[in-house]
Residue frames as qw, qx, qy, qz and C-alpha x, y, z in Angstrom:
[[0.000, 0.891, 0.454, 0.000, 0.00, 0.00, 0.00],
 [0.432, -0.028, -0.057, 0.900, 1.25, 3.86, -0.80],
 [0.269, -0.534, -0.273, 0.753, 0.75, 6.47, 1.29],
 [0.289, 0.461, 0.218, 0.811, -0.08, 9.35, -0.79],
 [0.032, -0.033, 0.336, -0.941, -0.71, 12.89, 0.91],
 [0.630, -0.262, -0.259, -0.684, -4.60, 12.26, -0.43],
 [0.622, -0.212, -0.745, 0.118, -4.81, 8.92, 1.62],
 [0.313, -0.316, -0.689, 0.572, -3.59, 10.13, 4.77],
 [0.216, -0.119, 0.062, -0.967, -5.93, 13.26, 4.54],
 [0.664, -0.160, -0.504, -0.529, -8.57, 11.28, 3.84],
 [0.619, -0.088, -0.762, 0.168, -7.43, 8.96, 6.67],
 [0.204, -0.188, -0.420, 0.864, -7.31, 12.12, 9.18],
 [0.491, -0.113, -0.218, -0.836, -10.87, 13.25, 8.36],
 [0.699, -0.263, -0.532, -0.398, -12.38, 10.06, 9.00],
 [0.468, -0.035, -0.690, 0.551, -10.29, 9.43, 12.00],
 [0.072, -0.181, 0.210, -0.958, -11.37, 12.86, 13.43],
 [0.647, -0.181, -0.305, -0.675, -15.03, 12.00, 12.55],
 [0.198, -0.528, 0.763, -0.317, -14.60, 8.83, 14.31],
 [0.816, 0.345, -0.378, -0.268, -15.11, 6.62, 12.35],
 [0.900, -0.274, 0.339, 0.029, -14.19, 2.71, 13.27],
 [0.177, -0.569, 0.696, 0.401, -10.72, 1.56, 12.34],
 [0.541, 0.389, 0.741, -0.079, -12.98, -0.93, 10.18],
 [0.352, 0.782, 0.514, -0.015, -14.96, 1.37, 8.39],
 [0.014, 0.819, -0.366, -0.442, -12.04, 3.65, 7.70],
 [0.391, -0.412, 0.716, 0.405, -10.48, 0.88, 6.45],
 [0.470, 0.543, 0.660, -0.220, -13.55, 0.19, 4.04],
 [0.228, 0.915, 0.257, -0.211, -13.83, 3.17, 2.93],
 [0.240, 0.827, -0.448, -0.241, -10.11, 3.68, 1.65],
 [0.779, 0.415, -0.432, -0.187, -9.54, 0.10, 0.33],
 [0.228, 0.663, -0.577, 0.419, -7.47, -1.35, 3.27],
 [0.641, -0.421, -0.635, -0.097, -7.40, -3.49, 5.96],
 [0.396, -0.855, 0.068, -0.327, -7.89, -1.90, 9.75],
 [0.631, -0.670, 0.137, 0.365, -4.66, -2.90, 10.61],
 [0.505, 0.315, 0.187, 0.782, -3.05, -1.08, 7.82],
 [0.141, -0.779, -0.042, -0.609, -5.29, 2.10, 8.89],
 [0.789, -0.558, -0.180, 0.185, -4.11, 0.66, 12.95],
 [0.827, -0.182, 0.021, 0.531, -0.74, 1.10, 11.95],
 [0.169, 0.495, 0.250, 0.815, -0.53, 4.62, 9.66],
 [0.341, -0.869, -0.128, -0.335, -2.46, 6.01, 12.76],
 [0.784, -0.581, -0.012, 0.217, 0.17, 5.24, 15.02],
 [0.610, 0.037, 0.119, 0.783, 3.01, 5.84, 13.00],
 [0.045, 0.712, 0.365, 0.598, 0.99, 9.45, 12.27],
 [0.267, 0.130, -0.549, 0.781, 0.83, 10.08, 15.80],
 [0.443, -0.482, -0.399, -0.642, -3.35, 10.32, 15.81],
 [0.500, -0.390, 0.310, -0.708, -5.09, 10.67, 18.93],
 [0.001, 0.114, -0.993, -0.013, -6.03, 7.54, 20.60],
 [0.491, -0.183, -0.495, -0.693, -9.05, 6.09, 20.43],
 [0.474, -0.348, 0.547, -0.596, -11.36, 5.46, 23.27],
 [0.169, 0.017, 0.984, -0.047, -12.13, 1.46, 24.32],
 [0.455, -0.165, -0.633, -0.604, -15.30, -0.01, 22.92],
 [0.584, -0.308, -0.739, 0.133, -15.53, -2.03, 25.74],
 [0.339, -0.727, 0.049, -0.595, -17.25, 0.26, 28.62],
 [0.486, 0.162, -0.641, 0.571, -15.10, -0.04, 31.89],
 [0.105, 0.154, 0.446, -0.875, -16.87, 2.57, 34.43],
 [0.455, -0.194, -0.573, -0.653, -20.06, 2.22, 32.59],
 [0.569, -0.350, 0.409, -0.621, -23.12, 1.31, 35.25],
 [0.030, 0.301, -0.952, -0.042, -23.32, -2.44, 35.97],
 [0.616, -0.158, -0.493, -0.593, -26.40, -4.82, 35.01],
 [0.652, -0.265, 0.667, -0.245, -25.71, -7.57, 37.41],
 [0.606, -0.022, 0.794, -0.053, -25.81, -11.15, 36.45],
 [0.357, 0.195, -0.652, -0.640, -26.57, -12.09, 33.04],
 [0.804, 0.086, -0.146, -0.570, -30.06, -13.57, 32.46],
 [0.160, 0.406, -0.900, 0.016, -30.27, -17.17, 32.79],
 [0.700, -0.361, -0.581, -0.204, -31.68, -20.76, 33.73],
 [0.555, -0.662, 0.294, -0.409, -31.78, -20.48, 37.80],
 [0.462, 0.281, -0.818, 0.196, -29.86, -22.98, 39.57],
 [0.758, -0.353, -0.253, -0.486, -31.23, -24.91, 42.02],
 [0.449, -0.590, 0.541, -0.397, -30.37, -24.58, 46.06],
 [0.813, -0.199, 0.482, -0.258, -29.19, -28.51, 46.86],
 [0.493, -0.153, 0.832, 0.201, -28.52, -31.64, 45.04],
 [0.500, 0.369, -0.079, -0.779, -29.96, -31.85, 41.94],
 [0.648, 0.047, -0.722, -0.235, -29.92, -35.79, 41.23],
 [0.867, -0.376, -0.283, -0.165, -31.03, -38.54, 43.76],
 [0.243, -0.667, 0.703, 0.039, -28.74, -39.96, 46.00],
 [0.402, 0.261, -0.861, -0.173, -27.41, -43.68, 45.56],
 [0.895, -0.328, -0.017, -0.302, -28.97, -46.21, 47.13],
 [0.028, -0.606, 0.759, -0.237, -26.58, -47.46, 49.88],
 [0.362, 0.046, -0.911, 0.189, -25.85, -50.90, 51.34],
 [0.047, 0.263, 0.699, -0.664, -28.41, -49.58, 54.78],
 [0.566, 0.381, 0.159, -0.714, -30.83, -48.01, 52.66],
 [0.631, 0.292, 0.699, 0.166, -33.38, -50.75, 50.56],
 [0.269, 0.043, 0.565, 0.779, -33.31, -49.40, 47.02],
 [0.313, 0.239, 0.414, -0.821, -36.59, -47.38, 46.16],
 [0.577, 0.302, 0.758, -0.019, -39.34, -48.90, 44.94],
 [0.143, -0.139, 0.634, 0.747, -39.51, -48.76, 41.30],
 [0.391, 0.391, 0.415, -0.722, -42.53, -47.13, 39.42],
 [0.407, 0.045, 0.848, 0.336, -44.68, -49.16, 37.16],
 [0.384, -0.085, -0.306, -0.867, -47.46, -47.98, 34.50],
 [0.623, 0.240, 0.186, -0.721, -50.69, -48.60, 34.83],
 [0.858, 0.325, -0.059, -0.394, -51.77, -52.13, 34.53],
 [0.500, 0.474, -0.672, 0.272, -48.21, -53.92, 35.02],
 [0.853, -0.521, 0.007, -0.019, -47.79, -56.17, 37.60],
 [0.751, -0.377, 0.035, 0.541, -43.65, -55.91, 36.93],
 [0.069, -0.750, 0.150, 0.640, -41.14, -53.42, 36.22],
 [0.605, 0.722, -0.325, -0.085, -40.06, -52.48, 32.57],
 [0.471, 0.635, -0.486, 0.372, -36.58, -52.82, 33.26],
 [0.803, -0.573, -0.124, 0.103, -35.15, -54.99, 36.58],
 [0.055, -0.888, 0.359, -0.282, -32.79, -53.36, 38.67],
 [0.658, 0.086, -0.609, 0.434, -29.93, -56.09, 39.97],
 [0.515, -0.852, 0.095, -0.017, -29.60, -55.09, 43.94],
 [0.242, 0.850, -0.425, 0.196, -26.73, -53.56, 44.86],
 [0.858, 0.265, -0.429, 0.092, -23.69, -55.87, 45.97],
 [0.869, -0.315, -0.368, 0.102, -21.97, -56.56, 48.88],
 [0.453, -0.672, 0.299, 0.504, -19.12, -56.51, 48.04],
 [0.506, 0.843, -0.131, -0.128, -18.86, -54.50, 44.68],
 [0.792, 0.078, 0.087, 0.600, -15.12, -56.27, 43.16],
 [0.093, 0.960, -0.113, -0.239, -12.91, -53.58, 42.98],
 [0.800, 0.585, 0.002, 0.133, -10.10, -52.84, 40.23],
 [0.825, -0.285, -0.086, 0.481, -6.89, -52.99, 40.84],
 [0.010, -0.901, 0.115, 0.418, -4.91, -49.41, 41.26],
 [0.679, 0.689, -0.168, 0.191, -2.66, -48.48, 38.14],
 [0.620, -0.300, -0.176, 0.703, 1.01, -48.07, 39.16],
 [0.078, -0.942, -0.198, 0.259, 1.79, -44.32, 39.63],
 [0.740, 0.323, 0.096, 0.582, 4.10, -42.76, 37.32],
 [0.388, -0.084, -0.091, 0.913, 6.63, -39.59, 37.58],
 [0.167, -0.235, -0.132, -0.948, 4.61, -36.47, 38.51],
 [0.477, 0.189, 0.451, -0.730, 1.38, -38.40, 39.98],
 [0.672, 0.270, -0.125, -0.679, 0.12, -39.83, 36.84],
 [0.550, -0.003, 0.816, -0.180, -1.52, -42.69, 36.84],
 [0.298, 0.246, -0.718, -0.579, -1.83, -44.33, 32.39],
 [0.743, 0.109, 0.656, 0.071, -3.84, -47.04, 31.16],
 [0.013, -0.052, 0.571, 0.819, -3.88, -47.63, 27.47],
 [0.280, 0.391, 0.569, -0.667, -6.45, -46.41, 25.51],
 [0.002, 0.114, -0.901, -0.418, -6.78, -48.73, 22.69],
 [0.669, 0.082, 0.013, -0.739, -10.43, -48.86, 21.37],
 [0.047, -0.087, 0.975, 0.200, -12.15, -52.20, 21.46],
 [0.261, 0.589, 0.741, -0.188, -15.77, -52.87, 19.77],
 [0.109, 0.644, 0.480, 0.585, -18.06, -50.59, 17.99],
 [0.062, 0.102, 0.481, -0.869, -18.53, -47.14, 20.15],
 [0.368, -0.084, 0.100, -0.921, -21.84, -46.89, 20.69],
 [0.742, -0.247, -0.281, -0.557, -22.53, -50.00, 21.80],
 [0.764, -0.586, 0.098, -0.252, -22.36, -52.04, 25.11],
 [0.914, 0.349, -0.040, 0.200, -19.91, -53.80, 23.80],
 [0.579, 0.685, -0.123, 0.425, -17.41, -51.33, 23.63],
 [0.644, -0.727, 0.096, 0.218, -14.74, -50.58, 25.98],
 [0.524, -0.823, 0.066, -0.209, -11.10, -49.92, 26.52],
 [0.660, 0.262, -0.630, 0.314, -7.79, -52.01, 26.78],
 [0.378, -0.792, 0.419, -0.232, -6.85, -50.57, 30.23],
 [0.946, -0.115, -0.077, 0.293, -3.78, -52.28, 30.56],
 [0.345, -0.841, -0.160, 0.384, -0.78, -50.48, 31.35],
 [0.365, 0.896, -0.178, 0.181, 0.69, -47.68, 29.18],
 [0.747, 0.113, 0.064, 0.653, 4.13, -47.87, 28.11],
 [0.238, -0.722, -0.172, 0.626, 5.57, -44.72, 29.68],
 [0.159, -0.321, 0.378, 0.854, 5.52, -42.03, 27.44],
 [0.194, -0.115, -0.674, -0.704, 3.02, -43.28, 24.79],
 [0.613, -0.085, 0.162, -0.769, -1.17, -43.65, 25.43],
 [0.958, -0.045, -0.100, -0.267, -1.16, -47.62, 24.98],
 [0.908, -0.320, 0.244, -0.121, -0.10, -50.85, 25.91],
 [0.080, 0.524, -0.701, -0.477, 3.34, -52.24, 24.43],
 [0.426, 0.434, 0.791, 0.058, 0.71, -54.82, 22.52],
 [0.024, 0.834, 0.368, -0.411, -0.74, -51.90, 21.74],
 [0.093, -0.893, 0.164, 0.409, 1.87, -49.67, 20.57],
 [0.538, 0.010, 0.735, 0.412, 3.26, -52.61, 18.19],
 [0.399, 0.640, 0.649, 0.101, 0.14, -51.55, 16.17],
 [0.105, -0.933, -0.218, 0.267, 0.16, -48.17, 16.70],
 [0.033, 0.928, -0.310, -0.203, 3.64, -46.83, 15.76],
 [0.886, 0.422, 0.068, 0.182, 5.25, -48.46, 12.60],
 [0.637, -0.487, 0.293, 0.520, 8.98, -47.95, 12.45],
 [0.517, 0.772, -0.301, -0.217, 9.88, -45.20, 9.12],
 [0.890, 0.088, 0.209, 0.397, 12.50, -47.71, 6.69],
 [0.254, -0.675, 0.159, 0.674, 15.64, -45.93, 6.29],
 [0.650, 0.674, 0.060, -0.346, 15.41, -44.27, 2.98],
 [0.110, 0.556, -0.676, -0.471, 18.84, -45.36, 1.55],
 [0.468, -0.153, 0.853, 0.176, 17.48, -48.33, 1.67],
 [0.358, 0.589, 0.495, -0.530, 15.13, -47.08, -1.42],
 [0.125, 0.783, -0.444, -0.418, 17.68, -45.73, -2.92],
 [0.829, -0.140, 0.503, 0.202, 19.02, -47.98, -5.74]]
């Protein structure tokens, strides 16, 4: 872009007027950080924020209310019986039977803990997502990488060295 003495007049009129570094820039073919920069190097007045600092304050922004408490059930513990389960009209069982809850629930063995706190599995899709099926490897991650060294066979192919290409 060149400067000519018409430009920057033109550029110091609209400025004055106050006109949006945008819509200057519109208006004389340019983009508003070419008219950003030609004000500054000019030495033009600055231009006040858009954004209204001292301006009077609305409060809160509209919104859905939130709601004082829990907002799902609790669980149904080992001391409390499970609640009874509601049926339509005309059913003598449920849609859907609920298993009762388990004794003693197995539990999964902890990952080891790696440098820093973090605790890997891999995370090697298996099945179709979206359906019951699907899950997981969790087995443990080869430090450094996001799967299993089973895993990571698949995953990260060794590049042949190119001379050998060469011939």
């Amino acid at each position: 872009m060149e400067w000519t003495e018409d430009t920057i007049s033109r550029l110091r009129a609209l400025w004055s007027d106050g006109h949006s570094t945008a819509e200057i820039g519109r208006r004389l073919g340019i983009s508003k950080n070419a008219v950003v920069g030609k004000a500054h190097r000019l030495d033009l007045p600055a231009r006040p924020s858009p954004i209204r600092r001292d301006g009077p304050r609305l409060g809160p922004r509209p919104g859905p209310r939130r709601v004082a408490g829990p907002t799902l059930p609790p669980l149904p513990s080992a001391e409390r019986p499970a609640p009874a389960i509601a049926m339509a009209p005309g059913r003598t069982e449920p849609r859907t039977p609920i298993p009762p809850p388990l004794a003693n629930p197995p539990r999964a063995l902890p990952l080891p803990s790696r440098p820093y706190g973090r605790t890997v599995a891999c995370c090697w899709p298996i099945g179709e997502p979206g359906t019951k099926e699907f899950r997981f490897c969790d087995e443990i991650s080869v430090p450094g990488k996001p799967y299993c060294a089973r895993h990571v066979q698949l995953a990260y192919v060794k590049l042949r060295d190119r001379r050998e290409d060469a011939a």
